[in-house]
C-alpha positions as CSV (number, residue, x, y, z in Angstrom):
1,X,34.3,28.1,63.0
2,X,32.9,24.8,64.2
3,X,29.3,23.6,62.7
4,X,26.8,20.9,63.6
5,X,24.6,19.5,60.8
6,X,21.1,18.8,62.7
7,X,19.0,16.6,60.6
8,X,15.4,17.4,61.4
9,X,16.4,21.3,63.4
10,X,12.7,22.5,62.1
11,X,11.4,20.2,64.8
12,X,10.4,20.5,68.3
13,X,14.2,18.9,69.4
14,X,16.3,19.8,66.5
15,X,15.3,23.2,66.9
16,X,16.0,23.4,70.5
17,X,19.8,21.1,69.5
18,X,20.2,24.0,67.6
19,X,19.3,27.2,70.2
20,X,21.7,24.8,72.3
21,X,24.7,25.1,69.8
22,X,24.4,28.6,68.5
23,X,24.8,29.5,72.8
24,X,27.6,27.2,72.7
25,X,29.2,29.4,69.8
26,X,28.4,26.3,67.8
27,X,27.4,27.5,64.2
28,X,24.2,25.0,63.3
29,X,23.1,23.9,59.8
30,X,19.3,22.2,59.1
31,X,18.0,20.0,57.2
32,X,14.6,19.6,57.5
33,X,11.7,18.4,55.1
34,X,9.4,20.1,56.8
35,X,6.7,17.4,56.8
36,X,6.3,18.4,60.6
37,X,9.0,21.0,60.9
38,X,8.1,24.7,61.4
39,X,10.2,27.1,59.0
40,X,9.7,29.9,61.7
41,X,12.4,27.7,63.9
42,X,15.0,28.0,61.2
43,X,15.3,32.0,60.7
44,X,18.3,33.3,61.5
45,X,20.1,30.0,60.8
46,X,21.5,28.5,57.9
47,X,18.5,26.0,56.1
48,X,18.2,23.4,53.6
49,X,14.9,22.1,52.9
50,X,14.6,18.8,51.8
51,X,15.3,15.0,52.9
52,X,17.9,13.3,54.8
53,X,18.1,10.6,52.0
54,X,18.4,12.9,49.3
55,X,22.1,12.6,48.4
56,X,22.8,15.2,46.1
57,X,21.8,17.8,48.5
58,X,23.6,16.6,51.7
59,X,27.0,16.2,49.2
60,X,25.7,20.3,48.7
61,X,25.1,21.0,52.1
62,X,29.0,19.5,53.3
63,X,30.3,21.5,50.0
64,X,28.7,24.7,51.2
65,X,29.8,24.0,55.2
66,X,33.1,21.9,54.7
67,X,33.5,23.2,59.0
68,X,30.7,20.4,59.8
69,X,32.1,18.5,62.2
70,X,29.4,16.1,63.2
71,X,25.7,15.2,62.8
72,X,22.5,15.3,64.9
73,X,20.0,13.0,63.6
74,X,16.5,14.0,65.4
75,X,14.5,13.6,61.5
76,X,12.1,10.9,62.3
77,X,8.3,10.2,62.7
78,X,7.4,9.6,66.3
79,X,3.5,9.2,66.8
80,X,3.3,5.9,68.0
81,X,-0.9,5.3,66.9
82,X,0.2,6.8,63.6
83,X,3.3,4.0,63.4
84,X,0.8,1.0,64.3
85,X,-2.2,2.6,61.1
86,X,1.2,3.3,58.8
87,X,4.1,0.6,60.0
88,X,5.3,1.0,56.3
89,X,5.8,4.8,55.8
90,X,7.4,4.6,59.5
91,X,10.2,2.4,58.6
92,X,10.8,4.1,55.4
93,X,11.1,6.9,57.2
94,X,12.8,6.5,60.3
95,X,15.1,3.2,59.0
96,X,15.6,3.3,55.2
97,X,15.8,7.0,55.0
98,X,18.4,7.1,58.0
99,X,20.6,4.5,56.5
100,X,20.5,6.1,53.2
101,X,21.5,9.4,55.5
102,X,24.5,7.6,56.9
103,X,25.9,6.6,53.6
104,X,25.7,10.0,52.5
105,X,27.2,11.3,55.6
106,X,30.4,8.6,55.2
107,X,30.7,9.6,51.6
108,X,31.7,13.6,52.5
109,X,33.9,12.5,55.3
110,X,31.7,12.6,58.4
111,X,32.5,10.5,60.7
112,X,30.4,11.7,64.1
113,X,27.0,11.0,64.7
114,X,24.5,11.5,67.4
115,X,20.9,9.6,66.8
116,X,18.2,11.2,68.3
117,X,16.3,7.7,69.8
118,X,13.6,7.2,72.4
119,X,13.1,5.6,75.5
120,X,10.1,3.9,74.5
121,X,12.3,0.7,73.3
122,X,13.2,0.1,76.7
123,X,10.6,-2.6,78.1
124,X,8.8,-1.6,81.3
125,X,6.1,-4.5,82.1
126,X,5.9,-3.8,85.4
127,X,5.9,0.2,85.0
128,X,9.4,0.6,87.0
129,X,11.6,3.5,85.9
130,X,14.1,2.1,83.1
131,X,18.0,3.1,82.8
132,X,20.7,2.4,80.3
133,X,21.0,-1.6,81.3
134,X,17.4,-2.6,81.1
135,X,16.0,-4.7,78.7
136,X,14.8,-3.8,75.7
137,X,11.2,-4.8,74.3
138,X,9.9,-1.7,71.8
139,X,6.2,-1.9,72.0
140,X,5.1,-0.2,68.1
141,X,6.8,0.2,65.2
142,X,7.9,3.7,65.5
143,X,9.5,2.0,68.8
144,X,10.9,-0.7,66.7
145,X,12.6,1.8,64.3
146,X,14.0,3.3,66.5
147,X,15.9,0.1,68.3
148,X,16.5,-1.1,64.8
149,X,18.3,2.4,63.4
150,X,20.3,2.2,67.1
151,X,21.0,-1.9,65.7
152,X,22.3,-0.6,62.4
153,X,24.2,2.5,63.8
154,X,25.5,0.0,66.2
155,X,27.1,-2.2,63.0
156,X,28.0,1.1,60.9
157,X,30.3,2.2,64.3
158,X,32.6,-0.6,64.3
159,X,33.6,0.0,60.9
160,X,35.2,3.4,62.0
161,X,32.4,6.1,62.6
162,X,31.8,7.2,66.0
163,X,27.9,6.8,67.1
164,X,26.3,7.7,69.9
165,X,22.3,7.1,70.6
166,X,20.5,9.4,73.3
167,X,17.0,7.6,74.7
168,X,14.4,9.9,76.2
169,X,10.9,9.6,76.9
170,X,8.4,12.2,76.3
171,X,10.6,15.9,76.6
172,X,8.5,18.3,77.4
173,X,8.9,22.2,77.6
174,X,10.4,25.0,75.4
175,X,13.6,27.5,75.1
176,X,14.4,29.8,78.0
177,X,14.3,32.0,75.0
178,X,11.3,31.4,73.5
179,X,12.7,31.3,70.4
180,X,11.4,27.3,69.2
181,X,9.3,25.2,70.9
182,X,6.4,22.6,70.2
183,X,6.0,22.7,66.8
184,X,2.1,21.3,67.2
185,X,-0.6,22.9,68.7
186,X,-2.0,19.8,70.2
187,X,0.6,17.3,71.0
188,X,0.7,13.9,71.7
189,X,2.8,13.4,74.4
190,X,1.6,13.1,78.1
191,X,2.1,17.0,78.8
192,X,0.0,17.8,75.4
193,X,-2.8,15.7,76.3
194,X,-2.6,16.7,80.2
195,X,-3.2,19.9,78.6
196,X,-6.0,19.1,76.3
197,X,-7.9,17.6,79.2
198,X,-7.8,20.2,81.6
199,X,-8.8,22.6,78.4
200,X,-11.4,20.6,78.0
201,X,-12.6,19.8,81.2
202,X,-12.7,16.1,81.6
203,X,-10.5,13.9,83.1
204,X,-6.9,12.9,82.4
205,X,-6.6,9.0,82.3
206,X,-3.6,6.9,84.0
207,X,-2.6,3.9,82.2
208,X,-2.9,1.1,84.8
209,X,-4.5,0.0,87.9
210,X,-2.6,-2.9,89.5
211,X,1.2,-1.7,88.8
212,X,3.2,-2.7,92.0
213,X,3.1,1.1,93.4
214,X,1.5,3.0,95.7
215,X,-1.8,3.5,93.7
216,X,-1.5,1.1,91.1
217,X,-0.5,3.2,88.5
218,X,2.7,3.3,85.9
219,X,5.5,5.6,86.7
220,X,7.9,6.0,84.2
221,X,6.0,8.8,82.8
């Protein structure tokens, strides 16, 4: 029986990583703090609540599931106004924590890893869309954690683990089987607040006026 350790599966992505792997006949195991986790999104799966840089329980976790046979790292803080008020608690989180995670992980053997990163460390000046060979300018420090955790993972690979970072930019939707899904009622990404403002009834604002595009505006997002 093959399993996937998915750091952060409470989450809105982990969660869905993990829907993903148990239709692949993929047996998933969480961790998950659950500082923004839901524990509804982990019944029916095996769950170990805590933190990725506690090392005692993730040397517990690979003696309980010796069949893990690689990682998915999606446990990270990712509000980026919350990142600029709290740079601090974002890089302990998102950069200390995940190296600490990655020791643990060599330590019991593990030597596949797959880092949940973002798009937003990509630079877009001029609002054009962004693939993997543009440059790279993170614009907040939960942006900045995220390029330097893909830096570090970069180092840690070519001393023998295999790393692979995924960047994406604001994923919106849910399960085709409703069975996870945003984990907040009022997001913060473009969809969530699109959402709010049509709740609401006032306008949805465009970052952007004089972007080289047809009305001006950004369109990455």
């Amino acid at each position: 029986m093959v399993k996937v350790l998915i750091a952060g599966g409470a989450g809105y992505i982990g969660s869905t990583v993990a829907s993903a792997c148990l239709d692949a006949g993929i047996t998933p195991v969480i961790l998950d703090s659950l500082v923004r986790g839901r524990r509804e999104f982990t019944e029916g799966r095996a769950f170990y609540e805590g933190d990725i840089a506690d090392g005692p329980l993730v040397d517990r976790i690979f003696s309980d599931h010796p069949e893990i046979a690689a990682v998915v790292h999606c446990a990270a803080l990712i509000v980026v106004p919350e990142s600029v008020a709290d740079p601090i608690g974002y890089y302990e989180a998102n950069v200390a924590k995940s190296l600490a995670f990655v020791s643990h992980l060599h330590r019991n053997g593990c030597d596949r890893l797959i880092f949940s990163s973002s798009a937003s460390i990509y630079r877009s000046e001029d609002g054009s869309p962004v693939d993997e060979d543009s440059p790279l300018a993170p614009q907040s420090p939960y942006a900045r954690s995220e390029a330097v955790c893909e830096e570090m993972f970069a180092d840690i690979a070519l001393a023998g683990p295999r790393v692979l970072s995924l960047r994406y930019f604001n994923p919106v939707g849910a399960d085709p089987e409703l069975r996870t899904g945003l984990q907040l009622k009022r997001p913060s990404h473009a969809l969530g607040v699109l959402i709010q403002a049509h709740q609401e009834g006032h306008p949805f604002p465009i970052t952007g006026t004089d972007y080289p595009t047809r009305d001006g505006s950004g369109i990455r997002d």
